[in-house]
N, C-alpha and C positions, 0 to 999 in steps of 0.2 A: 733391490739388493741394498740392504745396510753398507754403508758407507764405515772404513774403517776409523778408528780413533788417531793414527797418524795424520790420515791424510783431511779429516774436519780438523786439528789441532794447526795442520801446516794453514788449510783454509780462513782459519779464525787468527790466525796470528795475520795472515795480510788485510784483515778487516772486514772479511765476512761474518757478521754478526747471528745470521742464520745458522752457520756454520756450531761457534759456540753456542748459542741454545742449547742445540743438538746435543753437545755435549754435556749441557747441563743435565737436559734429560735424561741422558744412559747415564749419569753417575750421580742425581742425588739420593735419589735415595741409601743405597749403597754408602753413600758419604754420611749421609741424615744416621745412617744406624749408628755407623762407626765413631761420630761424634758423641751419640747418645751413651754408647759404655764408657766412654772418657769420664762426659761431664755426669751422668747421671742424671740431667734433667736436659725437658722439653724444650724449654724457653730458650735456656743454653744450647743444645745440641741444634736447634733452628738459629740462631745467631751462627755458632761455627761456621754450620753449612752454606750459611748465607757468605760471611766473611771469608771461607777458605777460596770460593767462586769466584770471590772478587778479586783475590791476592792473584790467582793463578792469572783471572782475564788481565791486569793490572800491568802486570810480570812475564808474559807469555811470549814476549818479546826475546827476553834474557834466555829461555828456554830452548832446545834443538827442535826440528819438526821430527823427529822421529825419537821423541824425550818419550818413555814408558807413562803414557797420560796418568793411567790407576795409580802408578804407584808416587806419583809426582802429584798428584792430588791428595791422598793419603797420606805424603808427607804432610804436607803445608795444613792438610787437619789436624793428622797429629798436634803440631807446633802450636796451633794457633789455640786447639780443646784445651792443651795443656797449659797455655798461656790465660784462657777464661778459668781452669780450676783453680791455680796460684792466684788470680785476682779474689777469685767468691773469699778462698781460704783469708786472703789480708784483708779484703771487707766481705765480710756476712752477711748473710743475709739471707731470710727463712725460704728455704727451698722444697720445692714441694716434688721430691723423686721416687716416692712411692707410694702407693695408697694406701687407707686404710685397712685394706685388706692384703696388702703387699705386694698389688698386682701395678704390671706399667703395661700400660697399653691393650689391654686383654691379656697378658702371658703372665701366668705366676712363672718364674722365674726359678723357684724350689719345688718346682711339682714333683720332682725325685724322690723326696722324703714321705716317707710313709706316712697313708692316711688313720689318724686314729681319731677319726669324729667318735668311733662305737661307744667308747672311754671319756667322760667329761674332761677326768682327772690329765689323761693322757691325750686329749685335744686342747685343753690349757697349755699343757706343757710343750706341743706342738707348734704351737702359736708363740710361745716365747722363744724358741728355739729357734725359728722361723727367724723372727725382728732381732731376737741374737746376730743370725749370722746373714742377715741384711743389711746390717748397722757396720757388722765386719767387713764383709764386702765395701760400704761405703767408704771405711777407713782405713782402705786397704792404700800404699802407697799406688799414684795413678799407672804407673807404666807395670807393676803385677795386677792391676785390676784390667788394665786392659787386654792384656795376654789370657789372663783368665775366662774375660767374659767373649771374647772372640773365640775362646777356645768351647768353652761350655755350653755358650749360649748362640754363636754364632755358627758352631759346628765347622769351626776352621781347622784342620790339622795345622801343626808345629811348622810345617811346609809352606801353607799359603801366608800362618802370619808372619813369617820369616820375611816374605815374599812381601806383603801388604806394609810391614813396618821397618822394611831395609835393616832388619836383625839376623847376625846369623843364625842357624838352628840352636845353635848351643846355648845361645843368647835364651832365645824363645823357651827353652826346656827348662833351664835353670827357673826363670820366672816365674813359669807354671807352677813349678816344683816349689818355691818361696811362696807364694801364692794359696798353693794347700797346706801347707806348711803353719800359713797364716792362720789360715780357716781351721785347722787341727786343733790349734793350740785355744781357738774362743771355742770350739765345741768343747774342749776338754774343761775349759775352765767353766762352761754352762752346766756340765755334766756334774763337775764337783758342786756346785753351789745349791743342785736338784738332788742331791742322794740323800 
């Protein structure tokens, strides 16, 4: 029988080290994704996840035993992803978040958009359109790229990220909605610059 997240959280706060493992276990990955749509890279998103673990074991003290673990761990990701993107942004430095082919991890990301390899003309223009609005995405500000890509890409409804990033619904919808909003407005301007 799986042991709940209360009752290892109450375990590891009196210094059962066993205990937190455990809990690293059921939540890094989950944590590892959620970092990744923040920072948009590897390197980054494996420091977060490493750092947010630590903050929490550090801190878990300060915490109730019966503190919602997921969402109290997603906090302190959140905080900290958003605190490594404000750093890259005031030092730079060349980041390597998507492939040449525009793929992360094996997943294109835009595989929604119609395939027109048939057409030279129009798998050119596919491909720019593609890094168009990959670049948009990257530029998007961090808290509508997050909403967006847990919604798109993670297949979370407005509910769970509400839920995941301590926003109300209203919060989360409007975001979305800025978000495409965002994305509207470089498809439109790619559209005029190709006609």
């Amino acid at each position: 029988m799986k042991e709940t997240a209360p009752s290892l959280f109450k375990r590891s706060k009196a210094g059962d080290e066993r205990a937190f493992r455990n809990i690293y276990d059921n939540h890094k990955a989950a944590i590892y994704r959620y970092a990744l749509t923040i920072t948009r890279d590897v390197q980054q998103a494996e420091d977060v996840t490493q750092e947010a673990f630590l903050k929490l074991y550090k801190a878990q003290h300060r915490y109730r035993d019966d503190s919602n673990l997921g969402a109290l761990l997603f906090k302190i990701t959140r905080n900290t992803a958003l605190s490594h993107v404000a750093k890259a942004r005031r030092f730079p430095r060349t980041l390597q978040t998507w492939g040449d082919d525009g793929q992360e991890n094996g997943q294109d990301p835009l595989s929604q958009l119609p395939d027109d390899r048939a057409l030279p003309d129009a798998c050119s223009m596919h491909q720019e359109l593609r890094q168009h609005v990959m670049q948009a995405i990257d530029s998007m500000p961090a808290r509508l790229r997050e909403v967006y890509l847990l919604h798109e890409f993670e297949g979370l409804s407005y509910q769970d990220i509400s839920a995941r990033l301590e926003l109300s619904y209203h919060a989360v919808q409007k975001r979305f909605t800025r978000a495409l909003e965002y994305l509207q407005v470089t498809v439109e301007i790619f559209n005029n610059q190709h006609l």
